[in-house]
Each structure stands twice: as C-alpha cells, then as structure tokens.
N, C-alpha and C positions, 0 to 999 in steps of 0.2 A: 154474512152468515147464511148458508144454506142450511135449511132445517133438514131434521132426519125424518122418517115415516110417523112416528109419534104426535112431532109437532105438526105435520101436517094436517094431520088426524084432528088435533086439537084444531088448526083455525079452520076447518071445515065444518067442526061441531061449537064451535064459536066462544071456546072453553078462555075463562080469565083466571088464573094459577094467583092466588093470594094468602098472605100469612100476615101475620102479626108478631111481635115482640117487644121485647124492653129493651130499651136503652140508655143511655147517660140522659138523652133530653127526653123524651118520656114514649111513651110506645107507640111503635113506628109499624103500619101498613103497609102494604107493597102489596103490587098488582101487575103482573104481567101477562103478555100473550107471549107464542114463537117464538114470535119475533122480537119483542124485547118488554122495557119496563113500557109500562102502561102510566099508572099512577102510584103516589105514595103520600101518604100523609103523617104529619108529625104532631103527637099528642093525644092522640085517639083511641077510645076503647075498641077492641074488634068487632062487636053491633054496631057499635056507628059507624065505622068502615064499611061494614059489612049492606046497611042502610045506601051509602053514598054509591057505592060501585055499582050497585040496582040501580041508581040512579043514573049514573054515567052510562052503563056498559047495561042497556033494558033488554036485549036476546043476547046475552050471553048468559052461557054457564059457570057460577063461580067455584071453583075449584080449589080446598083447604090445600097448598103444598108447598113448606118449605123447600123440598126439594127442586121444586121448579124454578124457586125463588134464590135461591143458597148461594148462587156468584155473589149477586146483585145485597144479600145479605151479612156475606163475607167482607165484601169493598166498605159498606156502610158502618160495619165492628171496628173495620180496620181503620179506616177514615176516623172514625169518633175517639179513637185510642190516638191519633195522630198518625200513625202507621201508615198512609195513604193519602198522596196528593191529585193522582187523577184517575177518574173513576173511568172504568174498561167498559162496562156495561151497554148493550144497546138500549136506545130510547124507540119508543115509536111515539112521537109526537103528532097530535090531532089538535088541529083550532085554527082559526084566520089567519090567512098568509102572513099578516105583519106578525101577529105574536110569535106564530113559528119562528119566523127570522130574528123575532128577540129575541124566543129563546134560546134559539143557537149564538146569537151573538154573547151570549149571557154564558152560554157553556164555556165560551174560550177566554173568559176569566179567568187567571193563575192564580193558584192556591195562595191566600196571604194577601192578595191583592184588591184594593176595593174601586168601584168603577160608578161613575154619578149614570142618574135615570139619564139624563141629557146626555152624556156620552155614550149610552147602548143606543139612545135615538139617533145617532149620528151612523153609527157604525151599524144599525139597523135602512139604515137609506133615507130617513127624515126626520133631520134635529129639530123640526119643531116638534115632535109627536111626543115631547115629554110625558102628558099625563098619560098618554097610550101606552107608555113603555110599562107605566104601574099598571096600569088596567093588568097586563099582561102578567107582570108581577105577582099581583094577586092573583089569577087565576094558572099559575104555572102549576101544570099537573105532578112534576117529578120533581120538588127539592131537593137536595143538596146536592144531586146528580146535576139539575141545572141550577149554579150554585146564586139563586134571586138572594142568598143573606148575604152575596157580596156586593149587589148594589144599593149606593147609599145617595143621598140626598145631596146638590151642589154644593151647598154651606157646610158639609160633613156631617152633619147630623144622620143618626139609621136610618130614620122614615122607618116606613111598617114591615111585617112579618108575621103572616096568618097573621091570629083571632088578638087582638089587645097587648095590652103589657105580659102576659106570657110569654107572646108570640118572641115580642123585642129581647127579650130575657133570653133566649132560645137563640138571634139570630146574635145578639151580644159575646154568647157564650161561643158559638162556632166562630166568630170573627175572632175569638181569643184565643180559639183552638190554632187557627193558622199564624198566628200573629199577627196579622192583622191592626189588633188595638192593643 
C-alpha cells in the first residue's frame, strides 16, 4: 500500500484514526494509522478505549473517524454476519520479535479451524515456548483480524480470551460463528 498525501500528512503529525461501535459481541474499538490497523478492542465503552490508546500511542494524535476506519469496519460487519472468511485489512503490528511471529503465525489460521498454543509454538520456531505463545495471546493488539479465539488449549479445552468468563463467551461464540464447535 502506498499512502496518498493525506496519509502521509497523518503519520508525519503522528495522528491515530479511531472509532467505536456496536456489535453482535459488544462494542468494538478500532485504531488505526496509514498504514494500517493499529489496535482494537472487544467490549469496551469508547472512554475506555479512548483511555487505553493514551496509553498505547502517548504522542500521537487521536482522531474520531469512522471513515478512516470503514474497510477495516466493513470486513468486521461482514465477518460477524458470517459474510467473511478472511480479512484484507493491513495490520501494523509492534511488540517482541517472538509475539510478532505468533502473531502472524496466528493470522494464517483458516476460518473454522482451531490450532493448539503448542502448535503456533512450533510453527513460531520454538515448541517449547508454550506459555510465551499466551503471553502473546493475551496481549495480541488486533483480534479477530489475528484470529487468538482460534487457539485453543492441547486437551481442547478454549483456555482464555480477554477479561474472564465474558471473554470465553465471546471467543465460544466466534468459534460457533465459523463452525468451529
């Protein structure tokens, strides 16, 4: 993707484009630069989003706009309807080399398809890095775009998904979206 003059403009003044709305699973955050998604979060009121991303992103400028947002909120409609098996969206992903590489290893999970922490550790470059693959897990900036509610536990159990029994509820319900369970 080559940006236009626009976006240039934006990551020169270091502007993060965010919106909020509702969804089937509860109200969905989204964060992007230029260049692509930044972050998003699931179940959050837009102050506390709006809180977290000061936190994340402390010199940039947050910027209300769905329209900057609108592919990347199109894909996520369309996806939650079933409409959508794999998301077009750029990501810009930031964090320690290994998480990045889970999280891409994480991305090329098939729609429907569920994949154990010990085999993203593998396909990440060290099968023993089990509890690293959650560390990473839990701290994966872009759900469903990097789809962490399709990895699940050796024994087939979910394991986690964000905050508590919500969370599970949440990653239960996208896993029934795809067929999955």
């Amino acid at each position: 993707m080559i940006p236009d003059l626009s976006d240039i403009i934006a990551i020169m003044q270091n502007k993060i484009f965010y919106y909020c709305f509702d969804s089937s699973i509860g109200n969905i955050g989204i964060a992007s630069s230029p260049l692509g998604i930044v972050y998003l979060d699931i179940g959050i009121k837009e102050r506390e989003f709006l809180l977290r991303l000061k936190q994340k992103f402390p010199v940039c400028k947050l910027v209300k706009s769905g329209k900057k947002n609108l592919k990347a909120i199109r894909e996520i409609k369309s996806y939650l309807k079933g409409n959508l098996k794999v998301f077009k969206s750029n990501l810009v992903l930031q964090g320690p080399p290994f998480w990045v590489s889970v999280w891409e290893k994480t991305g090329e999970i098939p729609y429907g398809k569920m994949y154990s922490y010990k085999s993203i550790a593998k396909k990440a470059g060290n099968p023993k890095a089990v509890r690293a693959v959650g560390s990473a897990m839990a701290k994966n900036p872009i759900p469903l775009f990097i789809p962490c509610h399709r990895v699940i536990k050796s024994d087939g159990s979910l394991g986690q998904y964000g905050q508590g029994e919500k969370g599970k509820n949440i990653k239960r319900k996208l896993l029934k979206l795809e067929g999955a369970i």
